[in-house]
C-alpha positions as a Markdown table, in Angstrom:
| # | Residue | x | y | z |
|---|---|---|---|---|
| 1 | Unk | -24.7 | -4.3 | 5.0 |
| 2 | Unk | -23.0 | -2.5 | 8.0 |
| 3 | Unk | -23.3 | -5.5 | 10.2 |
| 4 | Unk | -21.1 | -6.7 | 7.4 |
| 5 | Unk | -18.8 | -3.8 | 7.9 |
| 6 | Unk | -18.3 | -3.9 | 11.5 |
| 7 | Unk | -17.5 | -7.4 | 12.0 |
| 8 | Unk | -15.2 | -6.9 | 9.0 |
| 9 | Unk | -13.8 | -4.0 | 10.9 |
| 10 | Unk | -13.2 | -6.4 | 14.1 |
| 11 | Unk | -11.7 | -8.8 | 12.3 |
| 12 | Unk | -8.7 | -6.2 | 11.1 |
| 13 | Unk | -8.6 | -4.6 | 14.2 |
| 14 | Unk | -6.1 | -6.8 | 15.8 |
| 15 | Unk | -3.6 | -5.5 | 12.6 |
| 16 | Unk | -4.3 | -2.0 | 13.6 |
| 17 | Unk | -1.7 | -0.9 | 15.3 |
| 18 | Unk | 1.0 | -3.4 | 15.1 |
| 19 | Unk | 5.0 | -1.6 | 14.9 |
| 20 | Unk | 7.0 | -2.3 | 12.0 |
| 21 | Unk | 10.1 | -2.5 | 14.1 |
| 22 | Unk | 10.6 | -2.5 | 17.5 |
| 23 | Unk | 14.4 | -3.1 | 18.2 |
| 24 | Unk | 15.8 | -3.4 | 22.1 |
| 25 | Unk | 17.1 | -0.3 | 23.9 |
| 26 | Unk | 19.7 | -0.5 | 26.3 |
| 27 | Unk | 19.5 | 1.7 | 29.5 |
| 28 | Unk | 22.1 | 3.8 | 28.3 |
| 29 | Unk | 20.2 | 4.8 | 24.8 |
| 30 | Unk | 18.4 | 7.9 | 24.7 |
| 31 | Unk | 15.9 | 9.3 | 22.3 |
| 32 | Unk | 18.6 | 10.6 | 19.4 |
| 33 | Unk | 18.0 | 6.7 | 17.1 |
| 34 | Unk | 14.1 | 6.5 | 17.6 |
| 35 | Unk | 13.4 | 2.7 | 17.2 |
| 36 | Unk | 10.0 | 1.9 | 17.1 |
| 37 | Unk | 8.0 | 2.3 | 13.9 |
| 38 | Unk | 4.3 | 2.7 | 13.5 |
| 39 | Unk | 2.3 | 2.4 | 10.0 |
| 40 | Unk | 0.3 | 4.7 | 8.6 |
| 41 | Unk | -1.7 | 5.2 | 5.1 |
| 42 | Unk | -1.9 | 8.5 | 2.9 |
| 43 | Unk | -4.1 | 7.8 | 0.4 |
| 44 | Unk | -2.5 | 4.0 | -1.1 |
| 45 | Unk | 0.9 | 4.7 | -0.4 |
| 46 | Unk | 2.0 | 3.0 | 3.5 |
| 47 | Unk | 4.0 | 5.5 | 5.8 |
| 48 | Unk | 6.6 | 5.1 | 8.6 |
| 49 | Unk | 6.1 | 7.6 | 12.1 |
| 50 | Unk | 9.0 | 6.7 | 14.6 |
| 51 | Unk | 7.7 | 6.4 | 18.0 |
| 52 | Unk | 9.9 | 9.4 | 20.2 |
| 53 | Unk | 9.6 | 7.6 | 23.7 |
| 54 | Unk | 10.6 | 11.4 | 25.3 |
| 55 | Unk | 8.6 | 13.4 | 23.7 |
| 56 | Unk | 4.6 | 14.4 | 24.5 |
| 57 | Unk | 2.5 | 16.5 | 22.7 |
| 58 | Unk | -0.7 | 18.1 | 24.9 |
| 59 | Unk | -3.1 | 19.7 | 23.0 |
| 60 | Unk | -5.1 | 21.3 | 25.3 |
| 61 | Unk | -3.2 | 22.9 | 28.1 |
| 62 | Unk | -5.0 | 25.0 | 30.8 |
| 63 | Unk | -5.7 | 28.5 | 30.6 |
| 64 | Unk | -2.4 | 31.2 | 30.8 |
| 65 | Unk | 0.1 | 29.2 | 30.8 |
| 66 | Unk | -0.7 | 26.1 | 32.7 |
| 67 | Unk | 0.1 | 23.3 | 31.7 |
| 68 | Unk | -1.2 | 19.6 | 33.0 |
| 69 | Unk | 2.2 | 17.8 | 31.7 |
| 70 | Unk | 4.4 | 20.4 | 33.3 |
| 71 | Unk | 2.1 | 19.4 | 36.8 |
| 72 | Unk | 2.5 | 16.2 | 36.4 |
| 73 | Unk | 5.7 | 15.9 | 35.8 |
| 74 | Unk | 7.7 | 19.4 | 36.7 |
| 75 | Unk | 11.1 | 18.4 | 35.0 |
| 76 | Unk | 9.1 | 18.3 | 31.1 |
| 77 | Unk | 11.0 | 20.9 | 29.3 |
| 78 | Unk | 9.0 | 22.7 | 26.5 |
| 79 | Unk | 11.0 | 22.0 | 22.9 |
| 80 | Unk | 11.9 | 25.0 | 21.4 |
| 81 | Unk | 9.1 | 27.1 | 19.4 |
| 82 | Unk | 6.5 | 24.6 | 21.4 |
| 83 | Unk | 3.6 | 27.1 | 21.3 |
| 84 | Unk | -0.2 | 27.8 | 20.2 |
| 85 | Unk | -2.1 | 24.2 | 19.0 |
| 86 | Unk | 0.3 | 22.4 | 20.2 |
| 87 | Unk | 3.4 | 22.0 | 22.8 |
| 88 | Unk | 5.8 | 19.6 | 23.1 |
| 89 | Unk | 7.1 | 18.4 | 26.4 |
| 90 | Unk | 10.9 | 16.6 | 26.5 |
| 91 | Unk | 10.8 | 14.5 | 29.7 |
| 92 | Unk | 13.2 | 11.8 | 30.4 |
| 93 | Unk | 13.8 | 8.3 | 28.5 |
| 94 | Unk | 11.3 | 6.8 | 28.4 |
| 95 | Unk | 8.4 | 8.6 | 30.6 |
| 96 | Unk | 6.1 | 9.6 | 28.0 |
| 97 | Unk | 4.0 | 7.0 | 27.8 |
| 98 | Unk | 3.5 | 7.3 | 31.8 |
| 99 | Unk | 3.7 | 11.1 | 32.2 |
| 100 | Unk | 0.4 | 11.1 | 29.4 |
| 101 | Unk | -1.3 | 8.9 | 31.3 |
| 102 | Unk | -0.5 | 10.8 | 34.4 |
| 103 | Unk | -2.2 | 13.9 | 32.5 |
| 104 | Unk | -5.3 | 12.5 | 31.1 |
| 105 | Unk | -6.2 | 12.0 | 34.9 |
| 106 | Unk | -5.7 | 14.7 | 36.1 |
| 107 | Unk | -7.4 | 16.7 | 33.3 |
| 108 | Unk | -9.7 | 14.0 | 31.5 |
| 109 | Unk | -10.4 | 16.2 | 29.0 |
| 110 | Unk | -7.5 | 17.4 | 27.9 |
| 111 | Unk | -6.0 | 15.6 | 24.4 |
| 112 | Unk | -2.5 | 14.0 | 24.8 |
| 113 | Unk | -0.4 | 12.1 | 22.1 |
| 114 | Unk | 2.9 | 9.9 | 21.7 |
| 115 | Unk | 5.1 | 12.3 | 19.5 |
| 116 | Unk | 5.9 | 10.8 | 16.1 |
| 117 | Unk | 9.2 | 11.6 | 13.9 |
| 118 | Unk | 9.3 | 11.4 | 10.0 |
| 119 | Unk | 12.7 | 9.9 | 10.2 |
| 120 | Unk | 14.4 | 7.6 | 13.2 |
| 121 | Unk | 16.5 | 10.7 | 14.4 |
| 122 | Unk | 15.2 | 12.4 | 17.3 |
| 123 | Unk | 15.9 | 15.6 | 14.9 |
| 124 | Unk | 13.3 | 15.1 | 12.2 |
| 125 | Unk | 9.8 | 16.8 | 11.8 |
| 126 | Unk | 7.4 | 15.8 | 14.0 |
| 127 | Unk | 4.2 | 14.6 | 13.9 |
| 128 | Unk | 1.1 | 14.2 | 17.3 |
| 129 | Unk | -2.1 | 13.0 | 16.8 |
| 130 | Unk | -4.6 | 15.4 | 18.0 |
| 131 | Unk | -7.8 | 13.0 | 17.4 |
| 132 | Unk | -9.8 | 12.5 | 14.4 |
| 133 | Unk | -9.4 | 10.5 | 11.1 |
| 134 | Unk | -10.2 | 11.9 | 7.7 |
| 135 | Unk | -11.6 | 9.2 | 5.4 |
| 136 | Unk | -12.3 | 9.6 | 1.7 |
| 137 | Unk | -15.2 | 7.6 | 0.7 |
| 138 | Unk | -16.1 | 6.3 | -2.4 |
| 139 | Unk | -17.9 | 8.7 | -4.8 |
| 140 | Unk | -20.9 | 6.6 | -5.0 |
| 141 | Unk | -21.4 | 6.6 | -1.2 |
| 142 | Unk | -24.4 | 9.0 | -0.6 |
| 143 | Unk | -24.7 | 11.1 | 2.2 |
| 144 | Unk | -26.9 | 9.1 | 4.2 |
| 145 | Unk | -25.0 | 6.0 | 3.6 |
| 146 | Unk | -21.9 | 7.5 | 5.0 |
| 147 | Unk | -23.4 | 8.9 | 7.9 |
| 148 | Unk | -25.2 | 5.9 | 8.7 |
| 149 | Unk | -22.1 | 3.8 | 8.4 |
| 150 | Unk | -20.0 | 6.4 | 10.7 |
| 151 | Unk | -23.0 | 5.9 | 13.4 |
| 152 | Unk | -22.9 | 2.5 | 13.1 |
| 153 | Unk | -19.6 | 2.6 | 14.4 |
| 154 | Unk | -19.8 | 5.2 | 16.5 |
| 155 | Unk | -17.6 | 8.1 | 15.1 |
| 156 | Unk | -19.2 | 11.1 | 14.7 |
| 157 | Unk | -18.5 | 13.5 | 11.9 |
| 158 | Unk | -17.0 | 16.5 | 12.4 |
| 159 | Unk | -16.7 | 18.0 | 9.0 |
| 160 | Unk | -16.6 | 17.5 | 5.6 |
| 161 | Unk | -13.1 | 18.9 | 3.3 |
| 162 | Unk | -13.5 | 20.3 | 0.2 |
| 163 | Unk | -10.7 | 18.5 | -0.9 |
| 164 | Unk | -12.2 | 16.0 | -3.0 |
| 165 | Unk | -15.4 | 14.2 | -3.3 |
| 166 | Unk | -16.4 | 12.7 | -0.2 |
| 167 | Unk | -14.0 | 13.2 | 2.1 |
| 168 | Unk | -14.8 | 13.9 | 5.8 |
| 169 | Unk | -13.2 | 14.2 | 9.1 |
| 170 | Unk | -14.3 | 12.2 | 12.1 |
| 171 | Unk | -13.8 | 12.3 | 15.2 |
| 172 | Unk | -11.9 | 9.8 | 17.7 |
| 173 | Unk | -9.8 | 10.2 | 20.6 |
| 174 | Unk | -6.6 | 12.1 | 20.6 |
| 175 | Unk | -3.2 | 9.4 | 20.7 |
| 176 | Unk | -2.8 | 6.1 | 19.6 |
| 177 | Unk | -6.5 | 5.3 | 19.4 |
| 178 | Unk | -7.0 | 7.7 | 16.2 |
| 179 | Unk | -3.9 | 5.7 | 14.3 |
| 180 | Unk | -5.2 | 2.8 | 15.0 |
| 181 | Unk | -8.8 | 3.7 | 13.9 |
| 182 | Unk | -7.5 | 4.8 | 10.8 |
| 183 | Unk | -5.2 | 1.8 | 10.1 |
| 184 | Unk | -8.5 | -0.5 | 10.9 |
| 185 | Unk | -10.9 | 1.5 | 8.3 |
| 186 | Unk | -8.5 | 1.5 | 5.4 |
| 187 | Unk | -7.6 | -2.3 | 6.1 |
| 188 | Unk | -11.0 | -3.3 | 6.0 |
| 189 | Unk | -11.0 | -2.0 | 2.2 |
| 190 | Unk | -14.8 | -0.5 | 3.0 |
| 191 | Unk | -13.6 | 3.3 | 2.1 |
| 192 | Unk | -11.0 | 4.8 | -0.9 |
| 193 | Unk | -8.4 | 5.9 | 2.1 |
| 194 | Unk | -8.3 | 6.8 | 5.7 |
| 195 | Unk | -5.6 | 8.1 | 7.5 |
| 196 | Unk | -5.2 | 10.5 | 10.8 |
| 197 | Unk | -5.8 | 13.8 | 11.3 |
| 198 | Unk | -2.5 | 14.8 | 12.0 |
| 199 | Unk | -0.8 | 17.9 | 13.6 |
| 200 | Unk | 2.8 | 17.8 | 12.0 |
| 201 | Unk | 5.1 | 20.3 | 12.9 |
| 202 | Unk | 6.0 | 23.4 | 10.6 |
| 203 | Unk | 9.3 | 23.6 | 10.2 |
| 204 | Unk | 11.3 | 26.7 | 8.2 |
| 205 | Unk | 14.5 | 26.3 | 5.5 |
């Protein structure tokens, strides 16, 4: 049976992480009309996350107030109320992409993400992915089974919510990776839903 799973799961992979749109920039657009849009599931219902191409979110910055973005890149500007859990770094265009990479080697520990928006202005809430996925499974599903099928493909659990029947938080890398685990487990049809454990900003009226 979970040879069955994870071949299933391979097959859908390549569907993962696939944009919904990804329209041409010019040199001279910025990051205000975000253009690239990534899927993602809560519960049945499909979602929309606009790619912020000048944005990076670090999770894990060094002690004080340290940071392995601001070192790798000493123009990043910390967004306004960018504290605790989470900063976000504004760096130019189109770095982000480079500038996280630039970070995760210097500090391979460290957890860095793309920086997500709930609507395609650069103004909207926004959203980083941390790492981990939280995956309802079907009520059926023993205990056992589950953690035999999470082994099986190599996600460890890191807790289990109390927000429903069988419904459990796993753990993946931090970025693009956790989307796109999440998008490949609730395509395969195996579990109830499966989404990722985001960090979305909080925002006040």
């Amino acid at each position: 049976m979970l040879s069955k799973i994870i071949g299933l799961l391979s097959v859908v992979g390549t569907l993962a992480l696939v944009p919904l749109a990804h329209a041409q920039k010019s040199k001279s657009d910025d990051a205000a009309a975000l253009t690239i849009v990534y899927a993602w599931h809560d519960g049945e219902r499909e979602q929309a996350a606009w790619l912020n191409p000048a944005l990076v979110a670090e999770f894990s910055a060094l002690p004080g107030d340290e940071s392995t973005v601001k070192r790798a890149y000493p123009a990043a500007q910390a967004e306004p109320g960018s504290r605790g859990i989470a900063r976000i770094w504004r760096v130019d265009g189109g770095a982000a992409e480079r500038v996280a990479g630039e970070a995760r080697a210097a500090n391979p520990v460290g957890k860095y993400s793309p920086v997500f928006s709930d609507g395609a202005a650069d103004g909207a809430r926004k959203r980083a992915l941390p790492g981990g996925i939280i995956v309802a499974f079907k009520p059926e599903w023993t205990e056992s089974r589950i953690n035999a099928w999470a082994a099986a493909l190599g996600l460890p659990i890191a807790s289990k919510l109390e927000i429903g029947p069988n419904v459990y938080v796993l753990k993946t890398e931090a970025g693009l990776a956790s989307l796109a685990t999440a998008n490949r487990i609730h395509q395969s049809g195996q579990v109830v839903s499966a989404q990722p454990n985001w960090w979305v900003e909080v925002t006040t009226r």
